[in-house]
C-alpha angles and dihedrals in degrees: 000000000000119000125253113237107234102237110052128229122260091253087061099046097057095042093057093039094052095068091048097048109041133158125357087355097074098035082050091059098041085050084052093047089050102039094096094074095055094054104056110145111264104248105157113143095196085064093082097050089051090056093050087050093046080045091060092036092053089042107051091023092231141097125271113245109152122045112255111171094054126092092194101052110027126174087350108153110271129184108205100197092162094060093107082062092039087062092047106046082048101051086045100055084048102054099039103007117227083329096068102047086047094064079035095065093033082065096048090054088054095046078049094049097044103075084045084057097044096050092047082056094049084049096052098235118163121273088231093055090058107054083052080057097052092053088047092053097045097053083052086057100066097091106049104031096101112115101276133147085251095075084076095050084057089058108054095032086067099041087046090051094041084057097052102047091050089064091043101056090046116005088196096076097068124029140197092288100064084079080089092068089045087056085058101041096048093056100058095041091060086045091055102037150336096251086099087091090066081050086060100051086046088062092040091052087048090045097051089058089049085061095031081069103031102240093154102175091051088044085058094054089046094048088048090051090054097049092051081046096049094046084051097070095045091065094084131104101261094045110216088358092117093053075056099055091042086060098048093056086047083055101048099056103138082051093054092048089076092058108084099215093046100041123094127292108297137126104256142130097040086236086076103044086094096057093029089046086046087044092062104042089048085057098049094043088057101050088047092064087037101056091026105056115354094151088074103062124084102231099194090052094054110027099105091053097042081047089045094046092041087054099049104044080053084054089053101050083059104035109021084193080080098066106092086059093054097042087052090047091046091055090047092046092036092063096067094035091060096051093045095061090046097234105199118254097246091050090048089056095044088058099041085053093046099052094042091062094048086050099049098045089054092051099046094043095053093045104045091070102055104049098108087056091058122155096017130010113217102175087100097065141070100241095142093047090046096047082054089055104046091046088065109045093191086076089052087064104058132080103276129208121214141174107242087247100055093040102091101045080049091058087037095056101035104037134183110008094041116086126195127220089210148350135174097287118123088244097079094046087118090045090065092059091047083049092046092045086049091050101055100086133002095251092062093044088062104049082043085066094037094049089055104047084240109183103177133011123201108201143165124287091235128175101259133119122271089246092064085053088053097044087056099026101034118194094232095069096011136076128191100220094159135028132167134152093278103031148021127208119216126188126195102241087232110052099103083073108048108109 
């Protein structure tokens, strides 16, 4: 008789586990395992520049549409298609403070996560598989579960699919009357955030295999979905603004490059190796089943999804900022796609095991270190050096450089005599290639200062050496007035003078 090893494989453990923790038990401990990744400090720089933006909406009872707390680009024409968020996220912080807007944005992830769970159900896929799911996606969830606009956008993207994939599988279950909850949902969706435009092309891709296959009468209903969904966006207070700024990000694409969340598909910064590393695995799983056993797959049943999914992992390699969605249309597709091809039981645990561990691993890794920041995390920002600012009104005065981060806590904590050359609106794109050109050796950094009738930078407290401070600062036109570990303050020695 052969011998036992004496550690078990994956597939054993689980079975044995599954009849001793049953029930809400179990689910308790996996939601344990994947909390972590709800309760990332919040660290979102844009934030500040959305609640300056709630602050003047609350104030004049109107809609921005012009910048006012910048000097570089004053007056210049803004669309503000977040502002519905921008409430929220105010009325929020002052009602609970950070705390409140973190539970706030825990929720958010759950409301993001349900519709996942409910299409794997409908699918029949194994309860272990997905809460092998869940951790993946959790630990997908790392990099972008900072309190953003976009959480919305997640949302409505999966309910939308699920929607969509419901009528797909079996047309019978929604009918033509449910445009009406299109027309809602995408109002609200081009009020929150401009993401509605990924739910369009969700109903368009579902539409062209309707025609592909010539189910007319299903192609009409879905038409007539996509039409209540597109009047819905435009029921917002800047009409077709949104579509604009859309193009305008579609145009500024080598701008939108230097920002890491924005630039093409790659494994930096560390805060994205979960999603990247996810990314990956997801692709080569699918080209294994692809390449392994594609006979087995119904491709008409599950040609939107496998398109969508396609689509969107071509999107990522070119904006990384794509990924959750890809990630959230592959779990939906891959759960058809698993029990098509008839993966033995045992298999399906070990990978279940084995992804839980990695998942869990990630979650737990990134979070551990910044529990003492919870529920914000201000290392980021300047506070001391603002609190230095705001102590000596003269400074206010003066034309202040920024980095584009750092530009919309500035306008939030010194409002209103302090101006920014920049922050993370799309309105200073340009200004980040102008930054980067500047940058790039100490001489243009100087003309760059001296272009702009710059009188005081505020700029990061890197690690380099003093000499690199003076090539770029140096001590005949600039002063250090100001230094702490995250930033350092620099005045022209002239500015006194300046009419």
């Amino acid at each position: 008789m052969p011998k036992r090893g004496l550690i078990p494989d994956a597939s054993s453990i689980l079975l044995n586990l599954k009849p001793q923790i049953k029930g809400p038990l179990f689910y308790f401990l996996i939601f344990i395992a994947a909390l972590p990744a709800f309760l990332i400090p919040i660290r979102n720089p844009d934030l500040f520049w959305g609640f300056s933006a709630a602050r003047w909406m609350l104030i004049n009872h109107a809609f921005p549409r012009f910048d006012f707390w910048s000097w570089s680009k004053p007056h210049a024409p803004w669309i503000d298609f977040e502002w519905l968020s921008q409430l929220m996220f105010l009325s929020l912080y002052k009602i609970g403070g950070w705390k409140a807007l973190l539970l706030f944005k825990s929720s958010l992830l759950c409301l993001a996560w349900i519709p996942i769970e409910i299409g794997l159900r409908q699918k029949r896929v194994q309860t272990n598989m997905i809460l092998g799911a869940f951790l993946l996606w959790a630990a997908t969830s790392i990099s972008h579960s900072d309190l953003r606009p976009e959480l919305f956008s997640l949302i409505f993207f999966t309910w939308v699919l699920l929607a969509l994939e419901i009528d797909w599988q079996n047309p019978a279950i929604l009918n033509s009357k449910i445009s009406w909850g299109f027309f809602g949902v995408f109002i609200l969706w081009s009020n929150l955030h401009a993401g509605f435009i990924l739910g369009e092309v969700l109903i368009f891709i579902y539409a062209f295999f309707r025609l592909l296959y010539r189910e007319i009468s299903e192609l009409k209903k879905t038409i007539l979905w996509g039409t209540s969904a597109f009047l819905g966006t435009l029921l917002n207070p800047y009409g077709i603004g949104p579509y604009q700024v859309a193009l305008i990000h579609l145009k500024e694409n080598n701008a939108l490059n230097s920002i890491a969340e924005w630039g093409a598909f790659n494994f930096l910064p560390p805060s994205h190796w979960p999603t990247d590393a996810v990314f990956i695995l997801l692709l080569l799983g699918l080209a294994t089943i692809l390449l392994s056993k594609p006979n087995q797959i119904e491709f008409k049943k599950n040609s939107p999804i496998f398109c969508l999914v396609l689509f969107l992992s071509l999107l990522t390699l070119e904006r990384r900022r794509i990924a959750p969605y890809f990630v959230i249309a592959f779990l939906m597709g891959g759960g058809s796609w698993l029990n098509e091809i008839r993966i033995k039981e045992k298999y399906a645990l070990n990978g279940s095991f084995i992804i839980a561990l990695g998942s869990i691993f990630f979650i737990w890794s990134f979070w551990t270190p910044s529990i003492q920041n919870f529920p914000f995390d201000g290392r980021l920002f300047p506070e001391k050096a603002t609190t230095f600012i705001s102590q000596h009104n003269s400074l206010s005065k003066l034309r202040f450089y920024n980095p584009w981060e750092w530009g919309g806590y500035l306008a939030w904590k010194l409002r209103p005599q302090f101006k920014v050359y920049c922050d993370g609106r799309y309105l200073f794109h340009d200004l980040l290639l102008e930054q980067k050109k500047a940058l790039s050796n100490p001489q243009n950094w100087r003309k760059f200062l001296d272009s702009q009738k710059i009188d005081a930078a505020l700029i990061p407290h890197l690690k380099q050496s003093l000499s690199w401070y003076s090539l770029l600062m140096p001590k005949s036109k600039w002063t250090l007035v100001y230094e702490d570990p995250t930033a350092l303050l620099f005045v022209r020695k002239n500015y006194a003078s300046r009419p």
